[in-house]
C-alpha angles and dihedrals in degrees: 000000000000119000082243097062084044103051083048099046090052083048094064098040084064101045094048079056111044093066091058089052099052087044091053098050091043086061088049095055107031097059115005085052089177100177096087121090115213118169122207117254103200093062089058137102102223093177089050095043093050091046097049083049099054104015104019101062097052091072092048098048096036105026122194127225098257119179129238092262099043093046091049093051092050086056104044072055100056088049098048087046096046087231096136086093117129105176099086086170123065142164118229083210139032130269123259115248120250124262132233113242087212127025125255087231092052098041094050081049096052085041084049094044091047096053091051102040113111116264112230119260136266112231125167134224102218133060119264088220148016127205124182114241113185128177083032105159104238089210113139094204093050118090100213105158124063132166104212118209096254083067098252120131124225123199121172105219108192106306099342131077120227125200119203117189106214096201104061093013089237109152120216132192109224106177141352117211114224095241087239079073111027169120116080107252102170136018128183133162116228111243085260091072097221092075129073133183124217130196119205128205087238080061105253126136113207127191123206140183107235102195088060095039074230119141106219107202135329112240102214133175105030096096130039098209137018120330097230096173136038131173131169129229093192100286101000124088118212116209130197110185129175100270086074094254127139118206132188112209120195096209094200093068135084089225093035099180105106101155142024127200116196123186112101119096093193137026122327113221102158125060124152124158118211123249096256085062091228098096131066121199114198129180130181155166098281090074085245127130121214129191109193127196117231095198084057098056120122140187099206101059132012114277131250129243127248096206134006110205116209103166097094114081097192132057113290120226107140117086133165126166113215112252092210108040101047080201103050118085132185122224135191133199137211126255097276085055100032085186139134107204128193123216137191093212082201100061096019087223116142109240101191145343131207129203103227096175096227146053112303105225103165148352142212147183127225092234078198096045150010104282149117124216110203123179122198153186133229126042111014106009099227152182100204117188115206120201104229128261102359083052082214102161106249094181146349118217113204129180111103124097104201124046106296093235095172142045139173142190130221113235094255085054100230104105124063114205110196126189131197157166091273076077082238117132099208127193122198124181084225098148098049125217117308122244101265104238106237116247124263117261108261108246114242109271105247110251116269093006088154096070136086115258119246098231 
């Protein structure tokens, strides 16, 4: 279960316990009222008392030389006459005992709840890592960073694409564009991990197989001008070009064009498909939001959208469906809009919008937590993490010196790597470790498994 539901089921553990609390110590107070002090008057000696108050102290403040004799006598008298006593103030009954403020019961469960409840989270405000990244295009509409599933980085510098393996840090060259071509406007691994998709400025698209260093085949003639944004629905490639045309491909095929969305009038720099793989989210330069349908897509004519999103008024790049709600999606807006947007993509309503006070260049989720990572341009640079859905600022990550136009996320979601136009690739541990599942109970071997069955 998620911090959130925790932090809300301990909630309401406390609060089903503080009324009976309230309810208990108003009892107390209102009837037993036990901080008065009222002897009781039939378990007294009033002649005694009234002697010792008045007689009795003379002797005590002002004693008289007695002699042995006499002073054994007064006290064979004291004795006789029970009149030794010093407690003058008695109950007739005996006190109440006292009462705990908190029981013992609630306190034990509030002692329980605090040793279990999560500790915050470290995160650091500076980036684990820094990798030069020259020749990097500081172009807000293109997608030039993506973090494959077999944990390798791509990152198209100018006309060349670099592979970086996370997991030994080695650096590979995969392709270099003839300049006539390039360069590189869009880069995207397929979901296999071993496949990633190019789009060129001539507006190609080519697919290659990385583990080969092979290109597989070039896609040529759906778009007019550069392919600025690419996204995969298992086989099928989806392509946003600047004319302002989105293609499905169908890689397996020999014609691989199967859809076509139009509903941008200038260029598309934002595509992301759900998770479900049935939705379609598109943003472009037009400041204008699209939800396509995947079940109403047709070949024969251009699709029609599902929603047409009018609320950003600045181009929309930035896109991230929610990992946890298949329906929410996150949307960013250019430096003349600064605002994260949420949308239902059912209903197409807008659920909130936050001021960020910047351009918007790219979102994430937390896949662990509630969270979303931005990263933005003028005037701090910065990589911002909301808390969601109260969109409280939980950090702000500084250290690059030009607008942050691309992120990624490693496959185990925890690091962030963000690239920008200080030609800088950063990576920051932002989204922490996840909690390590514990592992199932082994089953009970079944008796005598290690020898041969009697059929």
């Amino acid at each position: 279960m998620d911090a959130g539901s925790l932090s809300s089921v301990s909630a309401s553990k406390t609060k089903s316990r503080c009324p009976l609390q309230e309810q208990f110590l108003q009892k107390r107070n209102s009837r037993e009222n036990l901080d008065r002090f009222i002897p009781n008057r039939s378990a007294m000696d009033m002649d005694y008392a009234h002697y010792m108050l008045t007689e009795g102290r003379k002797g005590k403040e002002n004693p008289a030389v007695n002699s042995p004799s006499r002073e054994a006598y007064r006290k064979q008298l004291a004795e006789t006459f029970n009149m030794n006593r010093t407690r003058i103030l008695a109950f007739k009954n005996k006190p109440p005992t006292s009462v705990e403020a908190i029981p013992n019961d609630f306190s034990s469960s509030v002692h329980q709840q605090a040793k279990t409840a999560k500790p915050r989270r470290y995160i650091p405000q500076t980036s684990e890592r820094t990798l030069d990244a020259p020749d990097l295009v500081d172009d807000y509409y293109l997608n030039l960073l993506d973090w494959g599933s077999s944990n390798i980085l791509s990152i198209a510098l100018g006309s060349t694409v670099y592979l970086w393996d996370a997991s030994d840090g080695a650096t590979s060259e995969l392709v270099t564009i003839d300049e006539e071509n390039g360069p590189v406007t869009s880069v995207k691994w397929a979901p296999d991990g071993r496949h990633i998709a190019l789009g060129l400025n001539n507006s190609d698209v080519q697919l290659w197989d990385t583990t080969a260093n092979r290109l597989l085949r070039t896609m040529r003639g759906g778009h007019r001008s550069r392919v600025g944004a690419l996204d995969w629905n298992n086989h099928i490639l989806t392509t946003g070009g600047m004319d302002g045309q989105i293609i499905n491909n169908d890689v397996r095929v020999r014609s691989p064009i199967v859809d076509t969305y139009q509903g941008h009038h200038q260029e598309v720099c934002g595509l992301k498909w759900s998770a479900s793989g049935q939705q379609l989210a598109s943003g472009g330069n037009d400041n204008l939001l699209h939800i396509w349908d995947r079940s109403m897509a047709s070949s024969n004519s251009s699709t029609e959208w599902l929603h047409r999103l009018e609320d950003h008024t600045a181009a929309v790049k930035a896109l991230a469906w929610c990992p946890f709600q298949g329906n929410l999606l996150a949307s960013g807006g250019g430096g003349g809009d600064r605002s994260i947007k949420f949308w239902n993509t059912h209903t197409g309503a807008c659920l909130n919008s936050i001021d960020t006070g910047s351009q918007v260049c790219a979102l994430l989720w937390n896949k662990n937590e509630r969270e979303l990572l931005s990263s933005h341009g003028f005037t701090k640079n910065q990589l911002t993490l909301w808390k969601y859905p109260s969109m409280v600022k939980t950090a702000e990550l500084t250290g690059h010196t030009s607008r942050v136009l691309f992120m990624a996320q490693s496959p185990d979601g925890c690091t962030v790597a963000s690239a920008a136009g200080d030609e800088t690739l950063r990576f920051w541990n932002v989204f922490g470790t996840p909690e390590v599942a514990k592992p199932a109970p082994k089953a009970n071997p079944e008796p005598f498994a290690h020898l041969n069955r009697i059929r």
